[in-house]
ZAMARDREN-271364 format. One record per residue: x, z, y of N, C-alpha, C in turn; residue in three letters. Coordinates in steps of 0.001 Angstrom, whole numbers, padded with zeros to 6 digits, always signed. Layout:
BEGIN
XZYXZYXZYALA ...
//
This chain:
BEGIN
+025744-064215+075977+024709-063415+076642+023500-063291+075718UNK +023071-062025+075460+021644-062291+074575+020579-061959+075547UNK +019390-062421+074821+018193-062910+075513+017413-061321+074882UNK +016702-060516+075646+015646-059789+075107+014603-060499+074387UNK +014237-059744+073676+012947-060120+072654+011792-058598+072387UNK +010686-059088+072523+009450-058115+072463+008455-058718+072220UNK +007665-057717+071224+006122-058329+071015+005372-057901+072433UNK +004224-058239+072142+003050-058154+073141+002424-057117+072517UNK +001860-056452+072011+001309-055265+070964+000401-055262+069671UNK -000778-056066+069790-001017-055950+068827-000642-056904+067648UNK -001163-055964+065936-000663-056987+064618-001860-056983+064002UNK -002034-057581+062866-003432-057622+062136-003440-056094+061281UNK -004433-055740+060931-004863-054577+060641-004851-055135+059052UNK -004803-054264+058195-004820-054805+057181-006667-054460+056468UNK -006993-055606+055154-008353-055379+055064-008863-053857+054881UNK -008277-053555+053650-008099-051913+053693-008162-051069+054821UNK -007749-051003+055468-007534-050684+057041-009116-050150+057698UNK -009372-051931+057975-010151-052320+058569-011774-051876+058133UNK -011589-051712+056686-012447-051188+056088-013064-049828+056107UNK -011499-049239+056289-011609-047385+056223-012033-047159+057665UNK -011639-048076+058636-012355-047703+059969-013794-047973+060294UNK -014370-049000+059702-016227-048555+059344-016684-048050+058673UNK -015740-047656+057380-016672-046565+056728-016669-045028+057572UNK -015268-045065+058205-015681-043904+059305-016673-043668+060521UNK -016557-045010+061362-017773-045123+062060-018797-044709+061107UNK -019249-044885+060108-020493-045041+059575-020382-043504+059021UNK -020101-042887+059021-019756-041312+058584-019363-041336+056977UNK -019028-041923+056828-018874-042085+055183-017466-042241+054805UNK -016408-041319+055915-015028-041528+055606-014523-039650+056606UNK -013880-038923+056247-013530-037963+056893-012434-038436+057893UNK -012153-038135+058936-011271-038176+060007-009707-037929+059363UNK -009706-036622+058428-008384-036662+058247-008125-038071+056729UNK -008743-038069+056362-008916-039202+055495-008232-040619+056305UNK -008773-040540+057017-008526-041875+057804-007440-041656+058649UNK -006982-040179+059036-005760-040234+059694-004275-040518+058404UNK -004972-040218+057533-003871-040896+056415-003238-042096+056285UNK -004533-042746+056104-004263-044182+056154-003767-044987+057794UNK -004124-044167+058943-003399-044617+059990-002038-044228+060106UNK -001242-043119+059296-000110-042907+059575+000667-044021+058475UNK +000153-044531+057004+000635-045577+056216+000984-046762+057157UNK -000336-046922+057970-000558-048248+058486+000658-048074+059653UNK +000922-047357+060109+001634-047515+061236+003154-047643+061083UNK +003529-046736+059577+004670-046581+059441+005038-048139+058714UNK +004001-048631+057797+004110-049488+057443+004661-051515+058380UNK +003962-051111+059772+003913-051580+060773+005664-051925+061063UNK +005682-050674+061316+007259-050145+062600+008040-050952+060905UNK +007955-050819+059787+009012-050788+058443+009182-052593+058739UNK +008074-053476+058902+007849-055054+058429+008341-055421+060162UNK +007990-054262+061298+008983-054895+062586+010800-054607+062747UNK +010930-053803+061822+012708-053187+061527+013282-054508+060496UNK +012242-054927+059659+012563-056349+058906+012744-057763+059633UNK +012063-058073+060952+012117-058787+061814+013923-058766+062180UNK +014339-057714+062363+015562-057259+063241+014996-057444+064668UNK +013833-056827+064551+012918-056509+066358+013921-055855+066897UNK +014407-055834+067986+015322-054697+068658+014403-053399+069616UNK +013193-054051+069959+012120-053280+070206+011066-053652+069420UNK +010239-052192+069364+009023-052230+068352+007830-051481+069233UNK +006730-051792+068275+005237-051181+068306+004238-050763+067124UNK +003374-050201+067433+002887-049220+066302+001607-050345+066238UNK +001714-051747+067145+000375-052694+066234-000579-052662+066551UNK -000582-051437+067244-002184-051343+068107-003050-050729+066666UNK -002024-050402+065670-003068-050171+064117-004389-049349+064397UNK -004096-048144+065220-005292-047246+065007-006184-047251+066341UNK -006172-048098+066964-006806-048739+068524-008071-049222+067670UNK -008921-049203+068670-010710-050050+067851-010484-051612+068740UNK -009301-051152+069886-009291-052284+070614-007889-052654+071437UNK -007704-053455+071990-006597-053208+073073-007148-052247+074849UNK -008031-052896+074433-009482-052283+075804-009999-051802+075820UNK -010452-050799+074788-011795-050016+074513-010977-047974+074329UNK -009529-048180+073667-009181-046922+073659-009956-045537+074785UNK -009781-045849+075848-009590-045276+076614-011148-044100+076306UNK -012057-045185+075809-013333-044657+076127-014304-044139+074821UNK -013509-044154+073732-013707-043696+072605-014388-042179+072525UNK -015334-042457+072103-015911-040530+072392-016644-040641+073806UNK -016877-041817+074282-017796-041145+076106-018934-041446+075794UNK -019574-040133+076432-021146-040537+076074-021892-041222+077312UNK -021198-041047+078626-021887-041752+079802-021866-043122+079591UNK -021867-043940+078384-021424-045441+078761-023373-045546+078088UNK -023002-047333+078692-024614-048396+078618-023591-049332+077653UNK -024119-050180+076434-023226-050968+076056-023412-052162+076706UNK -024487-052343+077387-024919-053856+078385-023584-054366+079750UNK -022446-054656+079644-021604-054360+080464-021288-056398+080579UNK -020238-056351+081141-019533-057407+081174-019536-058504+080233UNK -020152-059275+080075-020032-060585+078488-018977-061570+079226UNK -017744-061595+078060-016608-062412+078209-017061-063667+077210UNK -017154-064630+077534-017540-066038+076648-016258-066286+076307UNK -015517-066936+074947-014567-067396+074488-014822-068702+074278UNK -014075-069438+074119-014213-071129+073827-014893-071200+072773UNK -014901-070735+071517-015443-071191+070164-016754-070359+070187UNK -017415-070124+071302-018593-069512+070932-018942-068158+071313UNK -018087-067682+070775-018608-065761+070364-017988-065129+071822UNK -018798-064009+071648-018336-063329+073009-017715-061738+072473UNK -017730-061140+073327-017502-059781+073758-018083-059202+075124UNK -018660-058091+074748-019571-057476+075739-018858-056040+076229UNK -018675-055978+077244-017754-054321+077385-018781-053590+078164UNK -018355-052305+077804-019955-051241+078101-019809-050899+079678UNK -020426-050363+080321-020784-049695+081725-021152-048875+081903UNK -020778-048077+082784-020548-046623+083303-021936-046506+083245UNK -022412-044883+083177-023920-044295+083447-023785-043549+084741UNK -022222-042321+084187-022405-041401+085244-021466-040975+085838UNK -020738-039979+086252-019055-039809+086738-018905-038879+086298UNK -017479-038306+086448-017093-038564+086885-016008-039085+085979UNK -015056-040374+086234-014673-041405+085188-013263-040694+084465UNK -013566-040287+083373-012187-039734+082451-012190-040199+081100UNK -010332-040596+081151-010170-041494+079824-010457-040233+078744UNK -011011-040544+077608-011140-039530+076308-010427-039602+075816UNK -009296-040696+075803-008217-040792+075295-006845-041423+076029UNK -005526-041052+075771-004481-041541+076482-003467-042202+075528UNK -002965-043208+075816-001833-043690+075267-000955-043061+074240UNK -000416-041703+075261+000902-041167+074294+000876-040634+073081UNK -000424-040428+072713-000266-039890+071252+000230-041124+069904UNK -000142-042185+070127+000351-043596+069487+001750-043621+069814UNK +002499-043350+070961+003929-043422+071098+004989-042474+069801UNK +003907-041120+070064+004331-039823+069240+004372-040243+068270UNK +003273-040737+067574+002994-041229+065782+003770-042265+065192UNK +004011-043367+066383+005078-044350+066188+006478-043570+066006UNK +007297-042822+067044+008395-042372+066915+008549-041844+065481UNK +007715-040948+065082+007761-040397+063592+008100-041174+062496UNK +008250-042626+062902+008481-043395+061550+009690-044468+062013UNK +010401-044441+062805+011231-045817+063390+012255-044734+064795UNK +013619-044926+064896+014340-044853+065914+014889-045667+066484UNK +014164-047049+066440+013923-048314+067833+013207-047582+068954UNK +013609-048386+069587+012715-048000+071120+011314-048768+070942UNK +010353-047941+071333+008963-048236+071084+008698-048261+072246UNK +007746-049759+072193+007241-049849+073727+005809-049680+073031UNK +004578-049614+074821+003251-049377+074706+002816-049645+075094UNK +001653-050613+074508+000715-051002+075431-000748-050182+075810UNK -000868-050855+077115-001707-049969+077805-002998-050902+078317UNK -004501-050422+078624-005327-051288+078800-005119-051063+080955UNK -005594-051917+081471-005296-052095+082768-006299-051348+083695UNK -006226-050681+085017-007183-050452+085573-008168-051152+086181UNK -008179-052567+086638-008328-053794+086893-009780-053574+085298UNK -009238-053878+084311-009988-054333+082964-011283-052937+083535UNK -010721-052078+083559-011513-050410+083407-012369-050441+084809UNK -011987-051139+085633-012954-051421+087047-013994-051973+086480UNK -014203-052972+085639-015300-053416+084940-016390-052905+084557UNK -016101-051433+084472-017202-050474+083785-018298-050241+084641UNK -018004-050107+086127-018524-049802+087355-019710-050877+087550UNK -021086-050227+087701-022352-051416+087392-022131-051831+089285UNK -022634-053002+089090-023115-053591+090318-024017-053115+091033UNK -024907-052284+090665-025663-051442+091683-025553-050175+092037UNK -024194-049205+091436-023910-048548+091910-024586-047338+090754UNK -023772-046154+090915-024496-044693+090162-024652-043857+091429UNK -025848-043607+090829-026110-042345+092392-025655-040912+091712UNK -024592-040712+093285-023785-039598+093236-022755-039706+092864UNK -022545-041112+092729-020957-041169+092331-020640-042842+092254UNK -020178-042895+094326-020215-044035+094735-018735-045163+094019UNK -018774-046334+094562-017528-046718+094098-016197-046417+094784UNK -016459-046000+095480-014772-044973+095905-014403-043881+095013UNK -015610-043322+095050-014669-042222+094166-014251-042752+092618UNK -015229-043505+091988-014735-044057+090940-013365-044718+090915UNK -012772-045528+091876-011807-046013+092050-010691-045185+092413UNK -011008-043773+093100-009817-042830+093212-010022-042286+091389UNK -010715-041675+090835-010706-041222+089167-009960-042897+088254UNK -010398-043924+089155-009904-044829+087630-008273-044860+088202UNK -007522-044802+089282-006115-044978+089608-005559-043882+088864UNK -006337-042543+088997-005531-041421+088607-005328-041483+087270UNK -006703-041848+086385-006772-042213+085080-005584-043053+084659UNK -005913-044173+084999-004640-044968+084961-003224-044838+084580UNK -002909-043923+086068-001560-043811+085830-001528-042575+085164UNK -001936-042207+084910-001942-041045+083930-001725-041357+082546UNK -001976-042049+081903-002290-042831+080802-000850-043572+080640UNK -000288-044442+081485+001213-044801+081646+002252-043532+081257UNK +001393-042649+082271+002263-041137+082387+002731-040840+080917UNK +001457-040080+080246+001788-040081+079167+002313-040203+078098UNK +002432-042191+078231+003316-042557+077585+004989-042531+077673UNK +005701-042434+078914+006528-042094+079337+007110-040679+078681UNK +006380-039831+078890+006818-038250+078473+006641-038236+077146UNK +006030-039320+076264+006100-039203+074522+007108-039996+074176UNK +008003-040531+075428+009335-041261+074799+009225-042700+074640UNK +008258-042832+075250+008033-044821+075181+009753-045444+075851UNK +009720-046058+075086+011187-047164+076318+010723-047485+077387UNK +009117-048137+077434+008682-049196+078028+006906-049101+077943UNK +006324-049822+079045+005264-049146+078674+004917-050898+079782UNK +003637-051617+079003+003012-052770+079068+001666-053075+079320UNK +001126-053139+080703+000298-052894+081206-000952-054426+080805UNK -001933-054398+079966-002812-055611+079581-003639-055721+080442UNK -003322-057195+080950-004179-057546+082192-004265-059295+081743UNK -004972-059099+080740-005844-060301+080216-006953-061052+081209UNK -007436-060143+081856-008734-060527+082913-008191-061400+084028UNK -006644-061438+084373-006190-062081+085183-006869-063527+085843UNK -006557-063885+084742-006722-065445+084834-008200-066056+084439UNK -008829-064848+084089-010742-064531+083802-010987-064876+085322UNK -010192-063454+085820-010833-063318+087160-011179-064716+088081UNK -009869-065897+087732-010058-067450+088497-011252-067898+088434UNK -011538-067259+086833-012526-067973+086129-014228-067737+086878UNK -014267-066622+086994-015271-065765+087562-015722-065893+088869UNK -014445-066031+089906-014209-066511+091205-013288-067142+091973UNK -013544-069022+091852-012456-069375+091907-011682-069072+093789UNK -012359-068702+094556-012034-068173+095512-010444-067039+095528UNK -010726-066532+094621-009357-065531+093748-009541-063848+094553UNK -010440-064122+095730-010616-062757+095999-010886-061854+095133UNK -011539-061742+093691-011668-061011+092428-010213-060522+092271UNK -009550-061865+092205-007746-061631+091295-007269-060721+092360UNK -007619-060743+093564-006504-059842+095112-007122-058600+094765UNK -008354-058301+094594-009266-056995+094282-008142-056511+092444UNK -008425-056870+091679-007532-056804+090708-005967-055872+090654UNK -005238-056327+091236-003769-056436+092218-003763-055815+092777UNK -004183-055300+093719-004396-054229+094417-004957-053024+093759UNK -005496-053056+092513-005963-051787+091902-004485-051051+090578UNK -004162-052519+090739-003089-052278+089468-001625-051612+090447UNK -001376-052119+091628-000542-052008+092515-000575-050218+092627UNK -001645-050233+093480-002162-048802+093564-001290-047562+092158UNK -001985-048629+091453-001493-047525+090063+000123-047324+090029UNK +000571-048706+090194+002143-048786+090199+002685-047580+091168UNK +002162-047709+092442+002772-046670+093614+002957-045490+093192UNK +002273-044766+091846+002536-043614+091406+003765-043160+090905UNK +004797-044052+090427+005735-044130+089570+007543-044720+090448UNK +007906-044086+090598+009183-043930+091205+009791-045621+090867UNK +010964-046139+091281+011322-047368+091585+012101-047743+090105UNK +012843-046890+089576+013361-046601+088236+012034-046967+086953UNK +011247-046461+087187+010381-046324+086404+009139-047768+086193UNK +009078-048194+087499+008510-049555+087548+009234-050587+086851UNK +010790-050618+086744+011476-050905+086109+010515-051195+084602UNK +010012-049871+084299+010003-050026+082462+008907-050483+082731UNK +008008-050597+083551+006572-051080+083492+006259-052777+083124UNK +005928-053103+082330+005366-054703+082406+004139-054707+082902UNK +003638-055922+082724+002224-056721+082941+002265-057686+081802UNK +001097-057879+081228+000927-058885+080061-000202-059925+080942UNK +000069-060791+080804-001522-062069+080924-001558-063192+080343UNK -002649-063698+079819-002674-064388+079154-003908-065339+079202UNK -004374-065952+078781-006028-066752+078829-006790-066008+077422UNK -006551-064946+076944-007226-064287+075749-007024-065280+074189UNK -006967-064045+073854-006653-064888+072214-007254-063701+071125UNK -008282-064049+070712-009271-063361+069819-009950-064539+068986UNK -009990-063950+067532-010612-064894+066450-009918-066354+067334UNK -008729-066153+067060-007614-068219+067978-008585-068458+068738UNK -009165-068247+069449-010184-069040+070346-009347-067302+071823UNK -010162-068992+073193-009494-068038+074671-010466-068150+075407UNK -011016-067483+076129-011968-067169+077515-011562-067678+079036UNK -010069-068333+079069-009649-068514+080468-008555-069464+080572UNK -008549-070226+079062-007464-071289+079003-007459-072711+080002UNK -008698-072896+080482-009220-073723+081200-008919-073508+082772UNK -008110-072302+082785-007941-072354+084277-006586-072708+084974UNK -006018-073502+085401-004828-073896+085591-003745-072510+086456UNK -002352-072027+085180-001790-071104+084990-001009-071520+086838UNK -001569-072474+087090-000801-072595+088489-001210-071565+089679UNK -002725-071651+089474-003451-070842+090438-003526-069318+090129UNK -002926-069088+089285-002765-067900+089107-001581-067162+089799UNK -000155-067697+089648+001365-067430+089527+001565-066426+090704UNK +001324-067884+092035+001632-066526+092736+000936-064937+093634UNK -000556-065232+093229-000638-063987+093091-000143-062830+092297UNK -000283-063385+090792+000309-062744+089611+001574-062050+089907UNK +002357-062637+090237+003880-061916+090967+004470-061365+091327UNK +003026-060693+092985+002761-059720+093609+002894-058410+093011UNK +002789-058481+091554+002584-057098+090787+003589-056508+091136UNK +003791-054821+091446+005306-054354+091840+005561-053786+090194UNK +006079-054342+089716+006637-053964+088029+008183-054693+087425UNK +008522-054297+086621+009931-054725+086464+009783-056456+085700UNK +008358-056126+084990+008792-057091+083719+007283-057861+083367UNK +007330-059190+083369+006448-060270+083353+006248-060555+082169UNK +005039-060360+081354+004815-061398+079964+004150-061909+079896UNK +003918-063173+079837+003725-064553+080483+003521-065472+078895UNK +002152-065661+078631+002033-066720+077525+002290-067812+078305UNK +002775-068486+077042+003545-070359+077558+003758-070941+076397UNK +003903-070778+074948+003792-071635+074328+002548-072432+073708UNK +001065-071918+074152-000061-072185+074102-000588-073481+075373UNK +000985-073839+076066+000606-074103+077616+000560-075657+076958UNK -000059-077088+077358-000181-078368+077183+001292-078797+077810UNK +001364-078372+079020+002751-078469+079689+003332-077527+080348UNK +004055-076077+080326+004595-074861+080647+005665-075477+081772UNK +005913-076509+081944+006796-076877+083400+006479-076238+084456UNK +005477-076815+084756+005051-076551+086156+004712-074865+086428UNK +004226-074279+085552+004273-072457+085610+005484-072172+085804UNK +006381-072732+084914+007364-072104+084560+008445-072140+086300UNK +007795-073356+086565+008847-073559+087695+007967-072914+088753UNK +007294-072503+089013+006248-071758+090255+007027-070302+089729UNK +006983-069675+088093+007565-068287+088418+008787-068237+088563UNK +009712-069415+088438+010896-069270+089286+010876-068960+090575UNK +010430-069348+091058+010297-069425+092770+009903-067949+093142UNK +008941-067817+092254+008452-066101+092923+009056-064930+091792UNK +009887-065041+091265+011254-064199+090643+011133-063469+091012UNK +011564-062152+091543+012595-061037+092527+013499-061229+091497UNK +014958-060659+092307+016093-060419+091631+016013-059240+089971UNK +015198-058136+091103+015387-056851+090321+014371-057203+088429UNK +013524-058193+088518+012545-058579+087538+012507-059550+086529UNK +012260-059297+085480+012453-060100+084015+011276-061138+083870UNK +011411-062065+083281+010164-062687+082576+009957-063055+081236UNK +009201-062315+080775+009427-062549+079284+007977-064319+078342UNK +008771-064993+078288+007864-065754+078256+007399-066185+076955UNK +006447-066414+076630+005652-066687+075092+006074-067737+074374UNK +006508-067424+073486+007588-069081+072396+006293-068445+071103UNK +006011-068141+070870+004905-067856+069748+003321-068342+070210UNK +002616-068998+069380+001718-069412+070209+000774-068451+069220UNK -000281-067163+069121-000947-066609+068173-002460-067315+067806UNK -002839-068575+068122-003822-068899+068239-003496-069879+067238UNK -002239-070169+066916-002180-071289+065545-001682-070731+064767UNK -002263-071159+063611-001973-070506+062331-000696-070624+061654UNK -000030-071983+062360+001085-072441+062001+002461-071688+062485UNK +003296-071200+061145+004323-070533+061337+005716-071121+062372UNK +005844-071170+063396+007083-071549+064400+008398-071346+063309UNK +009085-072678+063157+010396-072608+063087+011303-071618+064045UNK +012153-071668+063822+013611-070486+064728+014070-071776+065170UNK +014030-072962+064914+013914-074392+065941+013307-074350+067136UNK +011924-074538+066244+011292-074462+067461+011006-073740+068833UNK +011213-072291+068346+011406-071060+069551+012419-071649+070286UNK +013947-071822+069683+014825-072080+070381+015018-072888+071512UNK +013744-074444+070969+013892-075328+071975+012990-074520+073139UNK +011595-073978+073214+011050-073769+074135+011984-072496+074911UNK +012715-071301+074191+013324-070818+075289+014168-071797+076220UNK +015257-073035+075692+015985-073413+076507+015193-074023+077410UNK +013543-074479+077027+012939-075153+078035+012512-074105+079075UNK +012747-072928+078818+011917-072139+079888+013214-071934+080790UNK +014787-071966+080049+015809-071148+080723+016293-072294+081930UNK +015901-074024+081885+015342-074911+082556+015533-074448+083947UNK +013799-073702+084245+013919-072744+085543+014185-071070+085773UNK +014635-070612+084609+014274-069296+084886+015713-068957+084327UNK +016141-068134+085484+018035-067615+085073+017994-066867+083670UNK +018590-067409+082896+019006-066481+081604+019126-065397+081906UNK +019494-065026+082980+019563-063073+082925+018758-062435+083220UNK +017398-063580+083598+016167-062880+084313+015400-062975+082482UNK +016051-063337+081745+014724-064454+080898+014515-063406+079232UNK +013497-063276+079150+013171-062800+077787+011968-063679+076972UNK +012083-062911+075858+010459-063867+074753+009576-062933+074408UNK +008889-063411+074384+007465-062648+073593+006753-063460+073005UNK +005521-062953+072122+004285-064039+071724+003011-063895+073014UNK +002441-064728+072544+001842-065437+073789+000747-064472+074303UNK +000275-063528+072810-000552-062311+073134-000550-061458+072262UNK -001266-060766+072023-001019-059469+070877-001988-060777+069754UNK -001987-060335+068176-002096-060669+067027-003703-060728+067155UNK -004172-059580+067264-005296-058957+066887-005649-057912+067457UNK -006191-058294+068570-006426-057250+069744-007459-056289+069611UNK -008450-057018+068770-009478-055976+068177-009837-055734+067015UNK -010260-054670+066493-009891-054025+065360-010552-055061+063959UNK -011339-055990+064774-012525-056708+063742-011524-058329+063257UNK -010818-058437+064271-010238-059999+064005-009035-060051+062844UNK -009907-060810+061901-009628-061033+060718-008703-062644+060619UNK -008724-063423+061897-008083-064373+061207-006786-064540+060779UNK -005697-064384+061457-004535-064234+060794-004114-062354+060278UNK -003479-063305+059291-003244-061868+058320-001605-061781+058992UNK -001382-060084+058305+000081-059547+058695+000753-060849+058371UNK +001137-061054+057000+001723-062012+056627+002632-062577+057607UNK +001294-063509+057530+001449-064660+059105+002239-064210+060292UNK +001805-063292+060772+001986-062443+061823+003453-062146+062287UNK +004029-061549+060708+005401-061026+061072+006330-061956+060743UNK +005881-063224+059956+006526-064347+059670+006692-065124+061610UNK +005963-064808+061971+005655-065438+063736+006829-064931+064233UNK +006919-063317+063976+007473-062493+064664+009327-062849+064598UNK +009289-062903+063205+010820-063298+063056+011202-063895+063285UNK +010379-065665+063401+010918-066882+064541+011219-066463+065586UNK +010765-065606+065953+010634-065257+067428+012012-064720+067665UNK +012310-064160+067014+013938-062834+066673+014700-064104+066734UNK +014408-064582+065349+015771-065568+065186+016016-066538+066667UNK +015147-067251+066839+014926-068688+067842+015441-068250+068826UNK +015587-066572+069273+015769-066324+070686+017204-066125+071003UNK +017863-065826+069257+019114-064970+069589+020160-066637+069208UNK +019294-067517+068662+019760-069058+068340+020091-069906+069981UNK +018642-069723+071133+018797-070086+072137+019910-069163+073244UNK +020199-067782+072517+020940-067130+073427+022679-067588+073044UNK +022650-068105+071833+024196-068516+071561+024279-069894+071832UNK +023460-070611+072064+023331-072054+072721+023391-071869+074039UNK +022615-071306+074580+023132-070725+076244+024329-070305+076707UNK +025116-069461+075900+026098-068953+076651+025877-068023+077098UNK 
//
C-alpha cells in the first residue's frame, strides 16, 4: 500500500530572488524584469521538486510576498496598524486593516497554478490564504457604511472564489492556510474565536460540491517563520476536535515539531470521518537539521499507531518560508528535507504493508 506524500507550500526564495523583489518594491526593477526571474524561480522550483520524486508538487509560494498577504497586493483601502502576531524568538508580524469596502481580493490564486503547469506535468497543488486569516482585516470598531455583515458576505465570496480559480487553472488540489487556528486558543482560550473561525471557513466550503471538498485541505500549524512559532504553547489537544469539524477531504497536521504527537495523534483518530485523509508532519521546518529517510519512517509508523494507513499521508510540518523575507533556511536545506520526506514515507509504506 503506498502512503501519499505532499508539501505544505512554501520553499526558500533564493537570495537573488529575494533581492529582485525589493529592488522592485523600491521602483528600481521593471515588472517584466522581475516576471523573468519569477518564471526561472518557479520552473526552477517544480525541476529540484521532480528531483525529490515528489509525486505532487508546488510552485514554492516563489512569487507570493507572503503566504497571507497575496490576496491584497495592490489595495489601497488598507491601514498597516492591523493585527501584531508575537512569535517566540521575539519578532512579530503586523497584518494591515481594512479602511473601506467593499472587500475584493486584487489578486487570486490561479494564475500561480497556470505558471506552475507551464513548467512540470505533476499534479500541482495550491495553497491558499484562509478566510478566517482575511476576517482579521475587519477593525474592531467597525467602517461606516460598510458594516461587518456585509464584509463577511464579500470575504466568503472572495474566498471561495479564490479556491475557484484555482480549480479551473487545473490545480489537483487546492490547501486552505489556517495557521491562526491554534493562535485563535491563544487569543481566546474560551475557543469561541476558533468556532467564529470554522464557521467562516465552513461557509466557504458549502460553495463547492461534495467531490470537490474532496480536493480541498486545511493546513494548521503553531507558525513557523525565521524557526521560531506564535502558538506552539498551546496544547494541539484543545484544538483537535474543533479542528475536525472542517467539512474538507484532507487534514495537514504538523507533528513532528510535537514534544509528544501521541496524544493528538490519537484524539484525530477518533474524529477521522471515513471519507478524510490526514496528512501528518514527519519534517519538522523549524530545525535546521536534515531528517534521515529513518527517521521519517519511524514517525510515520508512529502516527500509523492510530491513524488507518489508508486514511494516512505526510507532509512537513509547515511551508519553508512563508514570507518572502525569511532567510533562514536555504533551498538547499529545504529540498534535502523534502526528499526524506519522499523516501521515509514510501520506506514506512513497504514496512506497513
Amino acid at each position: 500500500m503506498s502512503i501519499p506524500t505532499e508539501p505544505v507550500g512554501s520553499v526558500p526564495r533564493s537570495p537573488e530572488l529575494q533581492a529582485a523583489m525589493a529592488a522592485h518594491a523600491a521602483g528600481e526593477l521593471s515588472s517584466d524584469a522581475l516576471d523573468e526571474l519569477f518564471d526561472a524561480a518557479v520552473a526552477d522550483t517544480l525541476a529540484r521538486f521532480e528531483a525529490t520524486r515528489s509525486p505532487v508538487v508546488s510552485d514554492g509560494e516563489q512569487t507570493k510576498s507572503s503566504f497571507a498577504t497575496y490576496p491584497l497586493e495592490g489595495m489601497t483601502s488598507l491601514s498597516p496598524d492591523g493585527v501584531v502576531i508575537p512569535f517566540a524568538d521575539g519578532h512579530e508580524r503586523q497584518l494591515p486593516v481594512l479602511t473601506a469596502g467593499p472587500f475584493v481580493y486584487q489578486n487570486q490564486a490561479g494564475p500561480y497554478v497556470e505558471r506552475a503547469k507551464r513548467f512540470t506535468t505533476l499534479p500541482v497543488k495550491q495553497a491558499v490564504i484562509s478566510a478566517s486569516a482575511m476576517g482579521l482585516l475587519y477593525p474592531q470598531e467597525g467602517i461606516a457604511g460598510y458594516d461587518q455583515e456585509q464584509f463577511i458576505d464579500d470575504l466568503v465570496a472572495q474566498s471561495a472564489a479564490d479556491i475557484r480559480s484555482c480549480f479551473d487553472a487545473g490545480a489537483d488540489s487546492v490547501q486552505v492556510d489556517f495557521t491562526e487556528a491554534r493562535l485563535a486558543l491563544k487569543l481566546d482560550p474560551s475557543g469561541a474565536v476558533l468556532q467564529q473561525f470554522i464557521q467562516l471557513n465552513n461557509a466557504v466550503f458549502s460553495r463547492f460540491s461534495t467531490d470537490e471538498r474532496q480536493r480541498i485541505g486545511v493546513h494548521t500549524c503553531p507558525g513557523g517563520d525565521h524557526d521560531s512559532t506564535h502558538s506552539a504553547d498551546v496544547p494541539y489537544t484543545d484544538l483537535i476536535p474543533a479542528f475536525m469539524t472542517l467539512d474538507c477531504g484532507r487534514f495537514f497536521m504538523q507533528m513532528a515539531s510535537e514534544a509528544d504527537p501521541s496524544p493528538a495523534l490519537a484524539l484525530v483518530a477518533e474524529h477521522l470521518k471515513p471519507n478524510q485523509r490526514v496528512y501528518v508532519g514527519v519534517i519538522d521546518v523549524c530545525d535546521e537539521e536534515i531528517e534521515s529517510a529513518e527517521t521519517v519512517c519511524d514517525r510515520v509508523k508512529a502516527a500509523a499507531e492510530h491513524i488507518p494507513v489508508a486514511q494516512l499521508g505526510t507532509t512537513d510540518d509547515c511551508g519553508f518560508s512563508p514570507f518572502s523575507d525569511d532567510v533562514v533556511t536555504s533551498r538547499d536545506t529545504a529540498f534535502a528535507k523534502i526528499a526524506a520526506r519522499v523516501e521515509g514515507t514510501e520506506l514506512a509504506a513497504e514496512q506497513l504493508g
